[in-house]
SELUM-164510 format. One record per residue (C-alpha): residue number from 1; x, z, y; residue in three letters. Coordinates in steps of 0.2 Angstrom, whole numbers, plus 5000, padded with zeros to 4 digits. Last residue first. Example, Ala and Ser with C-alpha at 12.3 -4.5 7.8 and 13.67 -1.06 7.14 Angstrom:
nr/c1/c3/c2/rest
2/5068/5036/4995/SER
1/5062/5039/4978/ALA
This chain:
nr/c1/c3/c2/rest
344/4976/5077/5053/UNK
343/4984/5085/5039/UNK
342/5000/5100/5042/UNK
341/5013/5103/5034/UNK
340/5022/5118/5042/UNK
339/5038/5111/5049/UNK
338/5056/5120/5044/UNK
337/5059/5102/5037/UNK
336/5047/5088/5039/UNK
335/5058/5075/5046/UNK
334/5071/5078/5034/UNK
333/5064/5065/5022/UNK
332/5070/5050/5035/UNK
331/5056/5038/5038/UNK
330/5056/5039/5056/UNK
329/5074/5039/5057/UNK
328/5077/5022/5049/UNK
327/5077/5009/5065/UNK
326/5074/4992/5059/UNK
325/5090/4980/5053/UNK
324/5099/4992/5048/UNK
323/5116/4996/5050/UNK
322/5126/4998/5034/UNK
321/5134/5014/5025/UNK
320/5131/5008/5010/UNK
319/5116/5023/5003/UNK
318/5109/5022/5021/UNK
317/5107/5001/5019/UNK
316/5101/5001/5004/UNK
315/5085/5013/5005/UNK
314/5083/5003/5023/UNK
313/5084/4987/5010/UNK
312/5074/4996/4995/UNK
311/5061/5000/5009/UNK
310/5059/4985/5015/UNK
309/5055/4976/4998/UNK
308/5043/4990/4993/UNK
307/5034/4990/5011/UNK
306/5018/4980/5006/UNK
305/5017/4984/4986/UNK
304/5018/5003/4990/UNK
303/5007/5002/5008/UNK
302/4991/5010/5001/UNK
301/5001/5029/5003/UNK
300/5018/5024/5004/UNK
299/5022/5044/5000/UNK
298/5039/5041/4990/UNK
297/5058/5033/4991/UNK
296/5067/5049/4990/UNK
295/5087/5055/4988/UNK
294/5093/5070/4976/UNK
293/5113/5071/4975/UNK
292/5116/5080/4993/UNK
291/5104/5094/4986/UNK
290/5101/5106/5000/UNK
289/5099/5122/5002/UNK
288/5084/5130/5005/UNK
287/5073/5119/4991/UNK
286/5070/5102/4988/UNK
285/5064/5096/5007/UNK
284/5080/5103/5012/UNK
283/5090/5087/5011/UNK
282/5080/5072/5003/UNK
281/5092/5060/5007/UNK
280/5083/5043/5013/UNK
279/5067/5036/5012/UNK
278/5049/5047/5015/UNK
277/5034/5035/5018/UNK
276/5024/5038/5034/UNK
275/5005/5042/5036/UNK
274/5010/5057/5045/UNK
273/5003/5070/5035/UNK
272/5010/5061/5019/UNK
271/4998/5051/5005/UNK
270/5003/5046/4989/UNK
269/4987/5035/4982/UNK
268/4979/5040/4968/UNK
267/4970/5026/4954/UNK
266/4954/5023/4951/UNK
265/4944/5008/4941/UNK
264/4931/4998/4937/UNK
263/4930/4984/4927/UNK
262/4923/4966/4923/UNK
261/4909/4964/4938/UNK
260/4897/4951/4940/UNK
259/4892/4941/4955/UNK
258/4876/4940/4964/UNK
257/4876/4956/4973/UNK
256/4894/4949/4982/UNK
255/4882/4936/4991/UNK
254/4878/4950/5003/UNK
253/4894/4950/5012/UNK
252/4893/4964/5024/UNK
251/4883/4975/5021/UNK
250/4884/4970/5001/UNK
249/4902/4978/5002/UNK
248/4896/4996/5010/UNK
247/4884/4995/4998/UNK
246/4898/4993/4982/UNK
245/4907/5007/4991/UNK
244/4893/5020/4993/UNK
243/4891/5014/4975/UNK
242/4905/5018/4968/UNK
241/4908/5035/4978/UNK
240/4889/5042/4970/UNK
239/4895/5034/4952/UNK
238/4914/5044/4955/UNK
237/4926/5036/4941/UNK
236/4936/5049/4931/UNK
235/4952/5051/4937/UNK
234/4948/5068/4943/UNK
233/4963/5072/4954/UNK
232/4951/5074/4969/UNK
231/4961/5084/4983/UNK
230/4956/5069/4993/UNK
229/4946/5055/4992/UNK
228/4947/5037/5001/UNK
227/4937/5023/4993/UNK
226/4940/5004/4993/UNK
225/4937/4993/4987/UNK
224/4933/4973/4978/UNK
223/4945/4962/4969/UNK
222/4938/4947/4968/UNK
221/4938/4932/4952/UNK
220/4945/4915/4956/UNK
219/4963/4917/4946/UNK
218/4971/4918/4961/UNK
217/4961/4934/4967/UNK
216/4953/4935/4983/UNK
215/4952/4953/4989/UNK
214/4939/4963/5000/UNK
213/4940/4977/5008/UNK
212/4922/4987/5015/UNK
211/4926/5003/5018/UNK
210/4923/5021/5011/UNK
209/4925/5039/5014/UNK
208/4928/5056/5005/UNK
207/4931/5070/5020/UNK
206/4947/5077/5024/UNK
205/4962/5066/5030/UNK
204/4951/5054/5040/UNK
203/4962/5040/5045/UNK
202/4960/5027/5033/UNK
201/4941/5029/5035/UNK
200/4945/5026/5053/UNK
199/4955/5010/5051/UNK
198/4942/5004/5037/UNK
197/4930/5003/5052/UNK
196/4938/4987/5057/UNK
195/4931/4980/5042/UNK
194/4943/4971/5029/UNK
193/4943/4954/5021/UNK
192/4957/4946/5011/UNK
191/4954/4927/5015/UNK
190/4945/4912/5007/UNK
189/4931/4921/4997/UNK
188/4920/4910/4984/UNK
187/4931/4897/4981/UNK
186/4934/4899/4962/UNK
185/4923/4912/4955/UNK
184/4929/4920/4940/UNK
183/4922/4938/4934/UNK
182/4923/4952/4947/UNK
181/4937/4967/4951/UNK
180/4932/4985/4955/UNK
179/4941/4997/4964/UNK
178/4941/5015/4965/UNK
177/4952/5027/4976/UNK
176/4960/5045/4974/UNK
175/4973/5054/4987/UNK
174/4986/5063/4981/UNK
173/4993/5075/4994/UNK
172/5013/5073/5001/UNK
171/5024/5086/5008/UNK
170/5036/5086/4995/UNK
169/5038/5103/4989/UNK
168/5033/5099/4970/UNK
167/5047/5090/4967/UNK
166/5044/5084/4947/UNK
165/5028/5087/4948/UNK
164/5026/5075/4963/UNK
163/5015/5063/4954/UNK
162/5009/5050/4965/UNK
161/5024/5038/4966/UNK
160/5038/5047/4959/UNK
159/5052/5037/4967/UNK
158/5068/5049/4965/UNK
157/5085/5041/4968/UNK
156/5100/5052/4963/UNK
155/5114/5051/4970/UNK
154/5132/5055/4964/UNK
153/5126/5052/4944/UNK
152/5121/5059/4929/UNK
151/5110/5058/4915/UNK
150/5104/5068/4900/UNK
149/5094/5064/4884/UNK
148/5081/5078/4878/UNK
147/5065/5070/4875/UNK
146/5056/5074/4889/UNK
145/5072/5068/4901/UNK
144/5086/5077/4911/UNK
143/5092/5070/4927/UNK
142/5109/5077/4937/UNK
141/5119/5074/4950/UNK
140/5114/5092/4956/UNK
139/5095/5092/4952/UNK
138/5084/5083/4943/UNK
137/5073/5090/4930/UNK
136/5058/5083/4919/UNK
135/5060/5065/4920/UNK
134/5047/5056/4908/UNK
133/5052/5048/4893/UNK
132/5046/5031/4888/UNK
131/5057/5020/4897/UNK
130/5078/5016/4900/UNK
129/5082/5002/4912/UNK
128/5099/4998/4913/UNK
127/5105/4989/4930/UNK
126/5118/4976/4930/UNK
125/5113/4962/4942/UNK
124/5103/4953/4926/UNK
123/5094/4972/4926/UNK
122/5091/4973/4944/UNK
121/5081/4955/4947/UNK
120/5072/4959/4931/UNK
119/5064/4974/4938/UNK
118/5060/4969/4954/UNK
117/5051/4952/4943/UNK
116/5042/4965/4934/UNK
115/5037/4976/4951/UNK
114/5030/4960/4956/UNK
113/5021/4958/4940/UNK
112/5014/4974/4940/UNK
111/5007/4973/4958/UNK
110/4999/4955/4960/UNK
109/5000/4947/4976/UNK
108/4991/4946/4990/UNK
107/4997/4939/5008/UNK
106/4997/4942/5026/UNK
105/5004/4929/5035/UNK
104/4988/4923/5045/UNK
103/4981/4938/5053/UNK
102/4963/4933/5059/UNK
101/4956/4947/5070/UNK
100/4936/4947/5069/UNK
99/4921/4942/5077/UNK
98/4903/4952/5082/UNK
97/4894/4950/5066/UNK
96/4877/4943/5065/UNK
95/4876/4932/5049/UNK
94/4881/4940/5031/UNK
93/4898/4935/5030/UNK
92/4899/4920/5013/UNK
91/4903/4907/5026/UNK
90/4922/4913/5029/UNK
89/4933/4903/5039/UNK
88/4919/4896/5047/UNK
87/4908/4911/5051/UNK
86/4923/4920/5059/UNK
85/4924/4904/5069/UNK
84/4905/4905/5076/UNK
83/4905/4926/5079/UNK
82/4922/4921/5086/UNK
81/4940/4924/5080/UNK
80/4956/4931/5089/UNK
79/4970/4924/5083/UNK
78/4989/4932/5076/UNK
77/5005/4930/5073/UNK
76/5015/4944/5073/UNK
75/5030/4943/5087/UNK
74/5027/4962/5089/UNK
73/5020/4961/5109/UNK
72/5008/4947/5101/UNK
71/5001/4959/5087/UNK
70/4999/4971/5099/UNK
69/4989/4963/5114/UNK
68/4979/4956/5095/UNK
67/4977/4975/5088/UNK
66/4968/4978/5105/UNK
65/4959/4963/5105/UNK
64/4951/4967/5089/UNK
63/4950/4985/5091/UNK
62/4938/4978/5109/UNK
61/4929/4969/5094/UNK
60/4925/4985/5086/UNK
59/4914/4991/5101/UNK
58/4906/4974/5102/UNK
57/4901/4976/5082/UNK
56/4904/4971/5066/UNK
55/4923/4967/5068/UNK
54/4933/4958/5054/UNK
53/4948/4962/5052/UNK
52/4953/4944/5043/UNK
51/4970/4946/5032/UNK
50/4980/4930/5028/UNK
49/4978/4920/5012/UNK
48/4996/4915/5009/UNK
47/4995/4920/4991/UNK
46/5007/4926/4979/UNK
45/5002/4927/4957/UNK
44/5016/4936/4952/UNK
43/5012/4928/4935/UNK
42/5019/4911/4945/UNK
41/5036/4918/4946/UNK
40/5044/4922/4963/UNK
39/5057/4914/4968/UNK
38/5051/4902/4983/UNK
37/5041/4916/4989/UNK
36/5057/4927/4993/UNK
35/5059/4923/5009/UNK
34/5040/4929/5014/UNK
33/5040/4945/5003/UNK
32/5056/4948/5015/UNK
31/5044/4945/5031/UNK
30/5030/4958/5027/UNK
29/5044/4973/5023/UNK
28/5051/4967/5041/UNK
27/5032/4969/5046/UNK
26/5027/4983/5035/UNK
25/5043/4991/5042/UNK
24/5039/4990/5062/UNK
23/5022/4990/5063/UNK
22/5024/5010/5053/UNK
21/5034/5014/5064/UNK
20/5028/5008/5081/UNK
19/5011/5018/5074/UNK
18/4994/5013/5065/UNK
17/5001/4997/5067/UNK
16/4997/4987/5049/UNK
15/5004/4972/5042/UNK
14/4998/4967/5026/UNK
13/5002/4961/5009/UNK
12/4991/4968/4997/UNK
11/4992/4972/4982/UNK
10/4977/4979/4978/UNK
9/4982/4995/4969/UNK
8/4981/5003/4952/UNK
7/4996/4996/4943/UNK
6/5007/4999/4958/UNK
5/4999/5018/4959/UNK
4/5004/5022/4940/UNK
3/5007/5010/4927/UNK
2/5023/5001/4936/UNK
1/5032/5003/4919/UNK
């Protein structure tokens, strides 16, 4: 369970306004991992830490204001940070930087633990959770497993993460990433850090790419990233990625070269050409006809833990017949039928 791309991400909690859509369900997604922080278990490990985007330059800092004029129009909290203040909140910055965005509500968790405490929530409301057989057909209200047992149901909720074999017309590209986590160091980074420029290496669709993003940990150690690869399914670790990656993290915070690491790791992101997760009926994205049984809840890309808790609500909402309470057609599989998929 949770061994794929929620095992292998940063868990962070973030909103992020690439589009109106994609501001819209990381923060309803954002404010739900809010309610529930009273209930979550302490292996969950949440933290209030807040993002800081953090600008290197003069150019970057006009993406700082821009994403602050945006954050404000959302109701997201958010404050514009000097060279001086980004200093402050974070002394371990190498000196010169241009300032940065602070976004306060943002949080980290810990993936498998939060899709653990998922898990348990559905099982005590009835759910039966069956593991150690892959799907290998589903189709028609009905789900055949590896090791010959049968299911069936009227729908059919198919989250595959990053391995689409079952559905192999989805219109989503695996895209690989490293990260590394440190030994314990209690107090060394306050906030998750990310560089502006991580907006255009999330971007690219083609070439390999790195950013600096950096992760405090409860336990005291750092978790730090991140790389972008596609049409890499090598999970084998990259030493020339890794180290573009590890430099681009020394730019920036140079006391990192002092610590020591525990492991490395990759894992593969589900990326779709519009940077928008697919929630609904599957319709005609699993063949000419369409399969009224099959529905989708995949291609979060590095959003999985972030929009989990908001999508299971739209996901919800459509299979009740309730109004929801952000607008689900830009997520609706259908959206790329009849279109030729196309990367940009």
């Amino acid at each position: 369970m949770a061994s794929g791309a929620t095992a292998a991400g940063m868990g962070h909690l973030v909103v992020m306004d690439d589009s109106p859509a994609q501001l819209a369900l990381t923060q309803y997604s954002r404010s739900i991992w809010r309610e529930l922080m009273a209930q979550l278990p302490a292996s969950v490990e949440y933290q209030a830490c807040g993002t800081i985007w953090v600008a290197a330059d003069e150019e970057e800092m006009v993406e700082v204001y821009a994403k602050s004029r945006i954050c404000a129009s959302a109701g997201v909290q958010a404050e514009v940070l000097s060279p001086a203040q980004l200093a402050n909140a974070e002394p371990r910055l190498r000196d010169g930087l241009a300032g940065g965005l602070l976004v306060p509500d943002d949080g980290v968790v810990y993936p498998p633990a939060a899709a653990g405490f998922f898990l348990q929530q559905a099982v005590q409301a009835g759910a039966e959770f069956l593991q150690g057989s892959d799907a290998v057909f589903a189709s028609q209200g009905l789900v055949r497993l590896a090791n010959g047992t049968t299911l069936t149901a009227d729908r059919i909720l198919l989250s595959p993460g990053a391995d689409c074999s079952l559905l192999p017309g989805l219109p989503i590209r695996r895209r690989k990433g490293h990260l590394l986590i440190t030994d314990r160091y209690p107090g060394f980074l306050r906030h998750q850090l990310v560089e502006l420029g991580y907006l255009k290496s999330a971007h690219s669709t083609e070439a390999d790419s790195v950013a600096f993003n950096v992760q405090p940990r409860r336990t005291g150690q750092m978790l730090i990233g991140s790389s972008r690869q596609f049409d890499n399914n090598d999970a084998a670790t990259d030493e020339k990625i890794v180290r573009q990656m590890l430099q681009r993290a020394l730019a920036y915070m140079p006391g990192l070269g002092q610590l020591s690491g525990l492991r490395l790791w990759t894992g593969f992101r589900a990326a779709t050409p519009d940077k928008l997760p697919l929630i609904g009926p599957a319709g005609r994205l699993t063949g000419e006809v369409a399969d009224p049984s099959l529905w989708l809840a995949a291609g979060f890309e590095g959003l999985g833990i972030t929009n989990a808790p908001g999508a299971a609500r739209l996901m919800a909402d459509q299979l009740l017949g309730r109004i929801s309470m952000i607008d689900p057609e830009p997520f609706l599989p259908n959206r790329f039928v009849a279109q030729e998929t196309v990367y940009v």
